[in-house]
C-alpha positions in Angstrom: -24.7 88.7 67.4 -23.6 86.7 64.2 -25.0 83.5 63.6 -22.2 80.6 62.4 -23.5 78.2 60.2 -22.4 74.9 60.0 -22.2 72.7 56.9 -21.8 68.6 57.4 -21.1 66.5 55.0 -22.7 63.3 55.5 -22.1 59.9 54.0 -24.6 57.2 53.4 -22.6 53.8 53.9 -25.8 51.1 53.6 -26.1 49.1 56.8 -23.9 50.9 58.7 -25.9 54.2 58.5 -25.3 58.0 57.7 -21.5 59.4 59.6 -20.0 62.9 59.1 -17.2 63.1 56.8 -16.5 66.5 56.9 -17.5 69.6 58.2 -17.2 73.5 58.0 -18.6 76.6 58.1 -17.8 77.9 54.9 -20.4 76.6 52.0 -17.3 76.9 49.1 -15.1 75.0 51.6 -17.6 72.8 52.7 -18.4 71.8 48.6 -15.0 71.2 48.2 -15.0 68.2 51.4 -18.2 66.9 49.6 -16.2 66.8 46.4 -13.6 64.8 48.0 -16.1 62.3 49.9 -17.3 61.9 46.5 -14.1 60.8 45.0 -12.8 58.7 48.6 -16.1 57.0 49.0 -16.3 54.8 46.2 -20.2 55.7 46.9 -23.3 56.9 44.7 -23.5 60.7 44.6 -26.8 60.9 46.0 -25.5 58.8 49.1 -23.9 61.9 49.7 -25.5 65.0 51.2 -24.5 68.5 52.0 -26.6 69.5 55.1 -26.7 71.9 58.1 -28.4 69.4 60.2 -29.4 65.5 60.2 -33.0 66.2 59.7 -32.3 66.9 56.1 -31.3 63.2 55.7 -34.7 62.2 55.3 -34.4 62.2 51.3 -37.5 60.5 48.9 -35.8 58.0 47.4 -35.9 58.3 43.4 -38.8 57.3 41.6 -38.1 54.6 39.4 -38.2 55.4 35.7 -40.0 53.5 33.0 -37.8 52.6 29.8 -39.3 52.5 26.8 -39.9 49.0 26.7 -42.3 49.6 30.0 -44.0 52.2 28.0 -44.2 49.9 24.3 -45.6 47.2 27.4 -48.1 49.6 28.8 -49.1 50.6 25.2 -50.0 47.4 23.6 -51.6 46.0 27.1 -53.9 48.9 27.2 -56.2 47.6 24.2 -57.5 45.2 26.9 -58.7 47.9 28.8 -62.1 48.1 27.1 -62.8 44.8 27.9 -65.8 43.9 30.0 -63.3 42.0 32.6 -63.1 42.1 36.1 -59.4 41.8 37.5 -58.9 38.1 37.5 -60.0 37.6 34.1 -57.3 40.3 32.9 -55.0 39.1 34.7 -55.1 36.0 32.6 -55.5 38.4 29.4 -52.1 39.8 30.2 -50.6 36.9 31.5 -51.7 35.1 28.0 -50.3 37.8 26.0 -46.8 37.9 28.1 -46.5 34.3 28.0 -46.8 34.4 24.0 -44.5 37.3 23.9 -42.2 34.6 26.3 -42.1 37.8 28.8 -41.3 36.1 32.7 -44.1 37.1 34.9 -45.9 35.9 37.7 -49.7 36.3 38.2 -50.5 37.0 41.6 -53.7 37.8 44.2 -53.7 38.9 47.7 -55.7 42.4 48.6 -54.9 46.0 47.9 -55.6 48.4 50.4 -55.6 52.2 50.2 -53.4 54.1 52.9 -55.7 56.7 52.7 -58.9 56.3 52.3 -58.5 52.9 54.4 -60.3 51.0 51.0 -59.7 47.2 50.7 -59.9 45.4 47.3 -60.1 41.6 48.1 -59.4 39.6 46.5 -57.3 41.2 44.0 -55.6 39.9 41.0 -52.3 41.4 39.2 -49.4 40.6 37.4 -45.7 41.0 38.4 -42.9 41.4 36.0 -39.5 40.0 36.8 -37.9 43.4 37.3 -40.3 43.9 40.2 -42.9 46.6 37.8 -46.7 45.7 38.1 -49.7 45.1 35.5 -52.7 45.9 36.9 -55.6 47.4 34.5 -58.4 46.8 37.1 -57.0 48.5 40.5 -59.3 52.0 39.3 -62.2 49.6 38.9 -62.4 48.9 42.7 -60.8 52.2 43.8 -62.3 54.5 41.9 -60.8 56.3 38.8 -58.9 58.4 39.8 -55.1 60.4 38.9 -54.0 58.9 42.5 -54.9 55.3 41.7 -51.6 53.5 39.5 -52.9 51.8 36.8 -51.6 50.3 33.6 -47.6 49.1 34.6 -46.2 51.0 37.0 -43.8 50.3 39.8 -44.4 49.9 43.5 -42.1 52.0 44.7 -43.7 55.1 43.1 -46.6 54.6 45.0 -45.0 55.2 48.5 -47.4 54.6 51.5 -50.3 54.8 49.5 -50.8 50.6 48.8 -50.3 47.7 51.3 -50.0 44.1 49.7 -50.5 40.7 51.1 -50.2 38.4 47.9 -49.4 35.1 46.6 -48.4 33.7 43.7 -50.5 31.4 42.1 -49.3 30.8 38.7 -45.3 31.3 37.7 -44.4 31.7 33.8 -41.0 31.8 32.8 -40.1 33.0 29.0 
């Protein structure tokens, strides 16, 4: 007995969820209706998947990539990493710098805690760029210094269910 595959194409429209667009059992056919979602849709490619079953919908979402002014950031922010301060006092280091730089930031403090290991910073202190990226030289210091601990800037969406946050800002700078 032959087994018949089926191929569903499924379309991600935001709120209103994941529906099938198209279907077959042919893979070259089945390409070709994803093509034509593609072009229909007036939806991001990756909002569209090619799937035998909805269990493949379950996608990471992308990690979000550091531009080079994130990097020229991280760079120049690192010399305070030698420093003999504990995570409030470089948080005002960086906010300093930033705010002489007329970079928008807030500086904020709340707790950290570690999804895995169940570790709780608190109270922790940070810095939060406009475009959502975090500044935070001293999360290793409490965590331990390791690969798996962010550190430096970094956004907090690369670091799915590994940190929880409960935070407030306490200080608002605006370039």
């Amino acid at each position: 007995m032959k087994t018949i595959k089926r191929f569903i194409v499924w379309v991600n429209y935001g709120l209103e969820g994941w529906s099938i667009f198209g279907s077959s059992d042919d893979w070259d056919e089945a390409v070709s209706i994803r093509s034509e979602a593609i072009d229909e849709c007036n939806i991001d490619e990756e909002d569209i998947i090619l799937a035998e079953n909805k269990n493949e919908l379950v996608v990471k979402p992308a990690a979000k990539q550091m531009t080079e002014w994130h990097r020229e950031l991280e760079a120049v922010l690192m010399t305070l990493d030698d420093c003999q301060m504990e995570c409030d006092g470089m948080t005002w280091a960086v906010s300093h710098l930033l705010n002489e730089a007329g970079v928008p930031h807030d500086c904020m403090y709340g707790f950290v805690r570690n999804e895995q290991t169940k570790d709780i910073v608190t109270p922790h202190f940070w810095v939060v760029l406009d475009d959502g990226w975090l500044v935070d030289l001293r999360l290793r210091m409490w965590l331990g210094d390791h690969d798996n601990i962010p550190h430096g800037v970094f956004h907090p969406d690369n670091e799915p269910g590994l940190f929880s946050t409960r935070e407030t800002r306490f200080k608002t700078i605006k370039g």
